[in-house]
DSSP file (Angstrom, degrees, kcal/mol; ACC not computed):
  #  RESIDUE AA STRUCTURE BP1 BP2  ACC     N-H-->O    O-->H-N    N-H-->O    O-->H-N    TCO  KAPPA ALPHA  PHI   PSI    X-CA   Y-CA   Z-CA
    1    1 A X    >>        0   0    0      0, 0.0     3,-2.1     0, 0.0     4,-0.8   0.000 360.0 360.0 360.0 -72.6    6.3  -19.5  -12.4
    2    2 A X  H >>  +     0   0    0      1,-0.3     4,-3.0     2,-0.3     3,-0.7   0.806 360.0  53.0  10.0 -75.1    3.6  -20.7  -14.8
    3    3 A X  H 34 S+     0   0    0      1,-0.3    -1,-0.3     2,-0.2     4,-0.2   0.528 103.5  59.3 -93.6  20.7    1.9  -18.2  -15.2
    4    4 A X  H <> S+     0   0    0     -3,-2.1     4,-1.5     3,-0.1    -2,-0.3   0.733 109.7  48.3 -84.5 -45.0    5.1  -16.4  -16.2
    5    5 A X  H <X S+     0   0    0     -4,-0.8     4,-3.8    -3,-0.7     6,-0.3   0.903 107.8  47.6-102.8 -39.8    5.4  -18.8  -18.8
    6    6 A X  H  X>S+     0   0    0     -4,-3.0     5,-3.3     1,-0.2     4,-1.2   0.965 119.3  50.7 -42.1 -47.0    1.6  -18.8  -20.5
    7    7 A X  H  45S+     0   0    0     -5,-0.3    -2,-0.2    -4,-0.2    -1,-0.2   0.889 115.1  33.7 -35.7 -62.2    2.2  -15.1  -20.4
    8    8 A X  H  <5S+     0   0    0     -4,-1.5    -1,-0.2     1,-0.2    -2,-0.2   0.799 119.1  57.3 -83.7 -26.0    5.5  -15.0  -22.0
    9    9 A X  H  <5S-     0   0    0     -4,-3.8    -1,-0.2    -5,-0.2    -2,-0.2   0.659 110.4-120.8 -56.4 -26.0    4.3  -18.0  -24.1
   10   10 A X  T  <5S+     0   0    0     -4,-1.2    25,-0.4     1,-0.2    -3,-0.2   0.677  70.7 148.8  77.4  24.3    1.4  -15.9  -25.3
   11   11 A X      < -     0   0    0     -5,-3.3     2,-0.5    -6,-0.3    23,-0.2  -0.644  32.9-170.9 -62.5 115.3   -0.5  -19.0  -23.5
   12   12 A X  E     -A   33   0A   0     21,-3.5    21,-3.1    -2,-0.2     2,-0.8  -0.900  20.0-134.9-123.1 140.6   -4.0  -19.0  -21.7
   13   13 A X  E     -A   32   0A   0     -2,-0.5    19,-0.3    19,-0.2     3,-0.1  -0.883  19.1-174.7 -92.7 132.2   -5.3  -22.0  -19.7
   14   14 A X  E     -     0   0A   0     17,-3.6    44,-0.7    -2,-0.8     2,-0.2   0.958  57.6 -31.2 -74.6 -64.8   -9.0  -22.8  -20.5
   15   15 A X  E     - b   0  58A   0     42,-0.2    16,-2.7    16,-0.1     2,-0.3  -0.912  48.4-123.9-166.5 179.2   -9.9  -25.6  -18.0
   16   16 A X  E     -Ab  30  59A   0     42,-0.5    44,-3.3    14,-0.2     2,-0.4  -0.920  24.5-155.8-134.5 145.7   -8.5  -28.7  -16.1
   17   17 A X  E     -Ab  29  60A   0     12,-1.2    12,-3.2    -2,-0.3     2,-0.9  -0.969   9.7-152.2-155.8 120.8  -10.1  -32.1  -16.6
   18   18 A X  E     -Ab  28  61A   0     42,-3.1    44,-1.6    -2,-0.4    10,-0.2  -0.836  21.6-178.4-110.8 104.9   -9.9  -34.8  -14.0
   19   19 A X  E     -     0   0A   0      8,-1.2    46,-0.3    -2,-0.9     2,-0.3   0.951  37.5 -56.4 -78.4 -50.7  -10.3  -37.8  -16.3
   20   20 A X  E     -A   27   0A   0      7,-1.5     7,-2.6    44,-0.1     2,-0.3  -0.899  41.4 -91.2-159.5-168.0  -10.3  -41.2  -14.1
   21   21 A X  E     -A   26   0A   0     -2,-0.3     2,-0.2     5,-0.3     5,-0.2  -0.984  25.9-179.6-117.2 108.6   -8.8  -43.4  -11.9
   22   22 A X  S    S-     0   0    0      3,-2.2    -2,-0.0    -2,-0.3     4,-0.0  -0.715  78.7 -14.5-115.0  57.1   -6.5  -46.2  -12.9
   23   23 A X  S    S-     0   0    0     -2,-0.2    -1,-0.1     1,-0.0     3,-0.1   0.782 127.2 -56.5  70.4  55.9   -5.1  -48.5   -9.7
   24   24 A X  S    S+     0   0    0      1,-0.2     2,-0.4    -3,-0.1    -1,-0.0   0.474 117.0 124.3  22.4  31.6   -6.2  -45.9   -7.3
   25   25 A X        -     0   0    0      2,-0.0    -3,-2.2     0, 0.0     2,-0.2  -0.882  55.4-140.1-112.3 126.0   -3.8  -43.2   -9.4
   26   26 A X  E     -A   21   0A   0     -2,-0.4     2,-0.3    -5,-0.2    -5,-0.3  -0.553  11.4-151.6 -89.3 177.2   -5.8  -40.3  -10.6
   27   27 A X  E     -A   20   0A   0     -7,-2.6    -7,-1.5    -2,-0.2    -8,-1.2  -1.000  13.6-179.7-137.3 141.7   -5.2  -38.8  -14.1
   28   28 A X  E     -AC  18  43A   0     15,-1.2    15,-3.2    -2,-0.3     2,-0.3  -0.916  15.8-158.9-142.1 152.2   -5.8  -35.1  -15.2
   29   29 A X  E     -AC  17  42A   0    -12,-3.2   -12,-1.2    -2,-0.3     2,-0.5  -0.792  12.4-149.3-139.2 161.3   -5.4  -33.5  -18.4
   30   30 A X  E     -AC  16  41A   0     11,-0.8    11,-1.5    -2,-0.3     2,-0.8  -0.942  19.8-136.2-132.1 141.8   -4.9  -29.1  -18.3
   31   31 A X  E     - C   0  40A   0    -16,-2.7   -17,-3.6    -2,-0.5     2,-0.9  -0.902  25.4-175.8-121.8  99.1   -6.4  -27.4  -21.8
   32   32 A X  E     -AC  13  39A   0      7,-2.4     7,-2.9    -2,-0.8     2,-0.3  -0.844  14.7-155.0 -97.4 116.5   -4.1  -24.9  -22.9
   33   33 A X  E     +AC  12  38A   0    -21,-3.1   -21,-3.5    -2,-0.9     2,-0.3  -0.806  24.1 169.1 -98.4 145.7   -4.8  -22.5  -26.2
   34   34 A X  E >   - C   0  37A   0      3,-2.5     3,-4.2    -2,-0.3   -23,-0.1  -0.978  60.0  -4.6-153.3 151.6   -1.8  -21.2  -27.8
   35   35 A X  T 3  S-     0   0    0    -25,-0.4   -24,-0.1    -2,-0.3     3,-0.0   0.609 131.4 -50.6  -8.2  84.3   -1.2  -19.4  -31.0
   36   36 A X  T 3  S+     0   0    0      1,-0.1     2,-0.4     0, 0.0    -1,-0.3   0.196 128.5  70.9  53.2  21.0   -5.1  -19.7  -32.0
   37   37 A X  E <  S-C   34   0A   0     -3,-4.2    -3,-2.5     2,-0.0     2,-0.7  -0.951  78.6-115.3-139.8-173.1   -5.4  -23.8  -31.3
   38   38 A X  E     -C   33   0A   0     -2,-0.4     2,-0.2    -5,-0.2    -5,-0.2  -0.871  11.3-151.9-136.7 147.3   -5.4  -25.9  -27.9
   39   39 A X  E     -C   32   0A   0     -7,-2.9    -7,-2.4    -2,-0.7     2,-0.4  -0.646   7.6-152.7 -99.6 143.3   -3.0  -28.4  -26.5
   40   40 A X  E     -C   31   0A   0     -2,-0.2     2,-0.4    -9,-0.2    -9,-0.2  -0.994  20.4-171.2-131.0 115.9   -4.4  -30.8  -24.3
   41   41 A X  E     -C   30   0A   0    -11,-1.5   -11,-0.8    -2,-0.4    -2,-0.0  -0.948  27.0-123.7-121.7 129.7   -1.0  -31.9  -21.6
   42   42 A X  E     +C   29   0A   0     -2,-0.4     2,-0.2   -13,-0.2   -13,-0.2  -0.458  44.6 175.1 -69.8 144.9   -1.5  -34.9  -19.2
   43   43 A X  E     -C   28   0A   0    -15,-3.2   -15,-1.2     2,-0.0     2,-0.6  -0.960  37.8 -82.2-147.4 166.1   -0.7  -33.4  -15.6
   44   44 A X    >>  -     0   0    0     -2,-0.2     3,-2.7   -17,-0.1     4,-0.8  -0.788  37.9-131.0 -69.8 105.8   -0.8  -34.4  -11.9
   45   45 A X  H 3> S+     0   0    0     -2,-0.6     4,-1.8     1,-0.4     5,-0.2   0.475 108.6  53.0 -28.2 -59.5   -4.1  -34.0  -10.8
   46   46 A X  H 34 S+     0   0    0      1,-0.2     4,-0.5     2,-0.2    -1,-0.4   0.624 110.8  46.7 -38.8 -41.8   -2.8  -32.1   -7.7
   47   47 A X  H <> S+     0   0    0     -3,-2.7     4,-1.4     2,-0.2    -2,-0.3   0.492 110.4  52.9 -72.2 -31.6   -0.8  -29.7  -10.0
   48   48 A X  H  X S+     0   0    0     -4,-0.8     4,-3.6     2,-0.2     5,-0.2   0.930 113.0  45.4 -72.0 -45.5   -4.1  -29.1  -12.6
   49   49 A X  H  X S+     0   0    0     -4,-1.8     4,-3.2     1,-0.2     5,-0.3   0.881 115.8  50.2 -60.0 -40.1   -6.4  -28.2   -9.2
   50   50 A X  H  > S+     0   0    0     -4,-0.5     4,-2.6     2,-0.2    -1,-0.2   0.988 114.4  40.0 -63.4 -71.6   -3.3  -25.9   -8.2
   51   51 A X  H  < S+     0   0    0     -4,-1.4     5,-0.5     1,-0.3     4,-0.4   0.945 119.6  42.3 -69.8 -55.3   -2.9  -24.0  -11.8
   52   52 A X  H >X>S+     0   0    0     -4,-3.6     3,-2.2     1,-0.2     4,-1.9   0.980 112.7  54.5 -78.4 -12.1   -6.7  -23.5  -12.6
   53   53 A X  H 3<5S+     0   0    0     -4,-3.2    -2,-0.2     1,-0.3    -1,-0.2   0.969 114.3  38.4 -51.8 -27.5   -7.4  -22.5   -9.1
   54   54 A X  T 3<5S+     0   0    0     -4,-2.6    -1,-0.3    -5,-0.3    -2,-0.2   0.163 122.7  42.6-102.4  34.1   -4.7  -19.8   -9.2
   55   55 A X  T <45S-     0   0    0     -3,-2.2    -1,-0.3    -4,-0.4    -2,-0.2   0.103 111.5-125.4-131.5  -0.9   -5.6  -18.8  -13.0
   56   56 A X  T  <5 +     0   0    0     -4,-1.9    -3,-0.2    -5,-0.5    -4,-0.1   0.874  53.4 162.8  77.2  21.3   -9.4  -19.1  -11.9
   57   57 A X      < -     0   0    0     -5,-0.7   -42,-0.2     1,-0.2    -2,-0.1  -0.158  51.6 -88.2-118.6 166.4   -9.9  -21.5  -14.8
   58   58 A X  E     -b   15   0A   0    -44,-0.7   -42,-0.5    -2,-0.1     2,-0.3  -0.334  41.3-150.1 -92.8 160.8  -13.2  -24.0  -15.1
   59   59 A X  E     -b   16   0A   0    -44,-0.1   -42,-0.2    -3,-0.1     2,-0.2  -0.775  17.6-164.1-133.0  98.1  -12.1  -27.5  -13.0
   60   60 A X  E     -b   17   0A   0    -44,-3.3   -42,-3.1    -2,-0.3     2,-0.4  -0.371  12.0-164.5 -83.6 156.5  -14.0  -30.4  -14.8
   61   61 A X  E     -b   18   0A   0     -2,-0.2   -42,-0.2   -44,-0.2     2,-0.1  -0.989  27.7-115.4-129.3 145.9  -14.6  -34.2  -13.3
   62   62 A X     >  -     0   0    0    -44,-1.6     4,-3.8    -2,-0.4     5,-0.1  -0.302  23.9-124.7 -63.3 151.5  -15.8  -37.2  -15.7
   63   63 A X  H  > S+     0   0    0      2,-0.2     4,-1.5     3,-0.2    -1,-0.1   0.820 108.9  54.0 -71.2 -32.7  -19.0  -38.5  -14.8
   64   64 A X  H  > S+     0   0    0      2,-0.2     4,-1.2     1,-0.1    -1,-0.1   0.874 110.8  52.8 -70.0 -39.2  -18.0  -42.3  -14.3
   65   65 A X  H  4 S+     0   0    0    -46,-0.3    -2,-0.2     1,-0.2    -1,-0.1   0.891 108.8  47.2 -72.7 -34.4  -15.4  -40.7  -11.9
   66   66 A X  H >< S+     0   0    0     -4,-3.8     3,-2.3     1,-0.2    -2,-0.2   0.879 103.2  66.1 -60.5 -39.3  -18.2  -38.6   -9.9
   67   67 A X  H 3< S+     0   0    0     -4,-1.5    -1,-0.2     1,-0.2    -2,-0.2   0.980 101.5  46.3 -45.3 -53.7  -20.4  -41.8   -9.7
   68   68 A X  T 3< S+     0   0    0     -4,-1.2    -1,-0.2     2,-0.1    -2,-0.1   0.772 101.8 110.1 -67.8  -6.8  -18.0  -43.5   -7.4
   69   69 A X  S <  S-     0   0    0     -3,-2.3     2,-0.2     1,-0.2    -3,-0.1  -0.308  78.1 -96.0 -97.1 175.6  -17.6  -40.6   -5.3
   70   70 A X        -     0   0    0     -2,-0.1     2,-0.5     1,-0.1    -1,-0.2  -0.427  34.4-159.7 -82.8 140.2  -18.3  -39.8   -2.6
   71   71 A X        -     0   0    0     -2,-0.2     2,-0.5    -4,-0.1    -1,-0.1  -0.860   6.1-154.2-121.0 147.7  -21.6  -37.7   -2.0
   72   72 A X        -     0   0    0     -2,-0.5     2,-0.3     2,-0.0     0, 0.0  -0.866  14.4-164.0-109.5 120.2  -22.8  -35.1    1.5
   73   73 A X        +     0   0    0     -2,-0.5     2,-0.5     0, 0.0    -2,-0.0  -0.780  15.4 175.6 -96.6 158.7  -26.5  -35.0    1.7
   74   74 A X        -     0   0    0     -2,-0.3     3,-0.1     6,-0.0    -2,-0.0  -0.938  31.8 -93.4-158.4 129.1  -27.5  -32.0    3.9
   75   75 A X    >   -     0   0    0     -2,-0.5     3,-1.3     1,-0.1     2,-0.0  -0.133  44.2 -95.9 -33.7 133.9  -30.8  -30.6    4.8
   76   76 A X  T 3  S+     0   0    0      1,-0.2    -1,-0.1     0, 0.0     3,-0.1  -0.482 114.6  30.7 -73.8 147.4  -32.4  -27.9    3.1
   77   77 A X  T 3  S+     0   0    0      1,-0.3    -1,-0.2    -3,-0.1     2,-0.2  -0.035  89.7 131.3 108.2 -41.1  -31.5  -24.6    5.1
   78   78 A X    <   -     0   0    0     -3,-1.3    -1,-0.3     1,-0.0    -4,-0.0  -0.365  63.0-122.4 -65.5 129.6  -28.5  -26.1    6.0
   79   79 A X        -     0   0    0     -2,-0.2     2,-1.0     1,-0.1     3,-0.1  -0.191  25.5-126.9 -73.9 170.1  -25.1  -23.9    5.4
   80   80 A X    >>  -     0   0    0      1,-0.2     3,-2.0    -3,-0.1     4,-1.9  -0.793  13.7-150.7-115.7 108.4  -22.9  -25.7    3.3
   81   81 A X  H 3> S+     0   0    0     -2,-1.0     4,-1.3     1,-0.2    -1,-0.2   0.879  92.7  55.0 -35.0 -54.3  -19.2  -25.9    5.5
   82   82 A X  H 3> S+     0   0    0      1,-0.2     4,-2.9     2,-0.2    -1,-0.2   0.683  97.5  55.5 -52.9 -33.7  -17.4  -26.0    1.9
   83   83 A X  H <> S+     0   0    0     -3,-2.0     4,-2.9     2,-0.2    -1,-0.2   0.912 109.5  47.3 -50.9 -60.8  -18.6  -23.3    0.5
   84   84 A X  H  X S+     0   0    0     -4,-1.9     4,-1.0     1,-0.2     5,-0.2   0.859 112.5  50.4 -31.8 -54.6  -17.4  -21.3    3.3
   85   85 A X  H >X S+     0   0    0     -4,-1.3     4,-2.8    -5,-0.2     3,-1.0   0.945 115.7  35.8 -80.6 -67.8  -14.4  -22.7    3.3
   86   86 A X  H >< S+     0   0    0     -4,-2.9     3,-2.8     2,-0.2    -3,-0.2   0.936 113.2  57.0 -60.5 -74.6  -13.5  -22.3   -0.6
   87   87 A X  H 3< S+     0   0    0     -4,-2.9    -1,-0.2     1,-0.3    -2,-0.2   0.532 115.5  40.1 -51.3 -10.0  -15.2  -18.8   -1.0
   88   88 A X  H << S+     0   0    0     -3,-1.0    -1,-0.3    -4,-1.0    -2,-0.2   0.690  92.2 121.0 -95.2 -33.1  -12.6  -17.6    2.2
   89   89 A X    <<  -     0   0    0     -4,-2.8     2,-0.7    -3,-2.8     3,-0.1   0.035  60.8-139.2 -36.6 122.9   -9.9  -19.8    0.4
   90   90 A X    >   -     0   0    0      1,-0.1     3,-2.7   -36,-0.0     4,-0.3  -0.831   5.4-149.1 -86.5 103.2   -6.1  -17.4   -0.8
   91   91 A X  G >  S+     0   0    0     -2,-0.7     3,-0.9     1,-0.2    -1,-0.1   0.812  97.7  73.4 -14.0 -53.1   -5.1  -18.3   -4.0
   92   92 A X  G >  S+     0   0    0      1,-0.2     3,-1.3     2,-0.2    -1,-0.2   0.711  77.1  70.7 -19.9 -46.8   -2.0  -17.3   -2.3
   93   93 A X  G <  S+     0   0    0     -3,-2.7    -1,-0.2     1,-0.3    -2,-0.1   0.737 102.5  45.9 -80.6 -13.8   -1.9  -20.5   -0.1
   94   94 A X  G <  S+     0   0    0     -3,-0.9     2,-0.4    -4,-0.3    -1,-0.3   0.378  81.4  98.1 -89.7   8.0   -1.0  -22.7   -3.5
   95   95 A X  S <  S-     0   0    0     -3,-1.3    -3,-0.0     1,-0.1   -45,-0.0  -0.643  84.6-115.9-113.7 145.9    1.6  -20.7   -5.0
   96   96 A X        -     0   0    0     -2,-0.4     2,-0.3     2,-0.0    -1,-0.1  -0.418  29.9-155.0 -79.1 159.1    5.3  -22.6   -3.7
   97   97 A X              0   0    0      1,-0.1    -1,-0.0     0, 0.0    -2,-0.0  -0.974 360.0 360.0-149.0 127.7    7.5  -20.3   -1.5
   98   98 A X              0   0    0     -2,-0.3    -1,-0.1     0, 0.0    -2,-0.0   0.545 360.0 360.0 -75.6 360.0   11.3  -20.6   -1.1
């Protein structure tokens, strides 16, 4: 539905930017260009990950918010499970279905 509307909107998404954490509520911003400048719309964090994955769009995190996070050390050599996981990942599997 979305991307029905960038389309018809003559709209392209650029990137998703997952800005902070505020009382354990995240906040996320989606980078839209439209007729030649770009709109920056606060969005649900969950709903930014959703759109650029299924437009393939860049997905950025602040640095203060990656400090707090959590990090997986692994052994060199070692496969990395996530990778797997995302590079087998269907677009498909985000898009809502009546």
């Amino acid at each position: 539905m979305i991307e029905q509307i960038f389309t018809r909107g003559g709209a392209r998404l650029n990137r998703v930017a997952i800005k902070g954490r505020k009382q354990g509520v995240y906040s996320a911003v989606i980078h839209i260009k439209a007729q030649g400048r770009e709109i920056e719309l606060d969005c649900r964090p969950s709903d930014a990950i959703a759109l650029a994955i299924c437009q393939r769009v860049p997905i950025y995190v602040s640095e203060r918010l990656l400090s707090v996070g959590h990090v997986i050390k692994m052994k060199s050599g070692d496969e990395d499970p996530y990778k797997t996981w995302l590079q087998n990942l269907n677009p498909d599997f985000f898009k809502y279905k009546m």
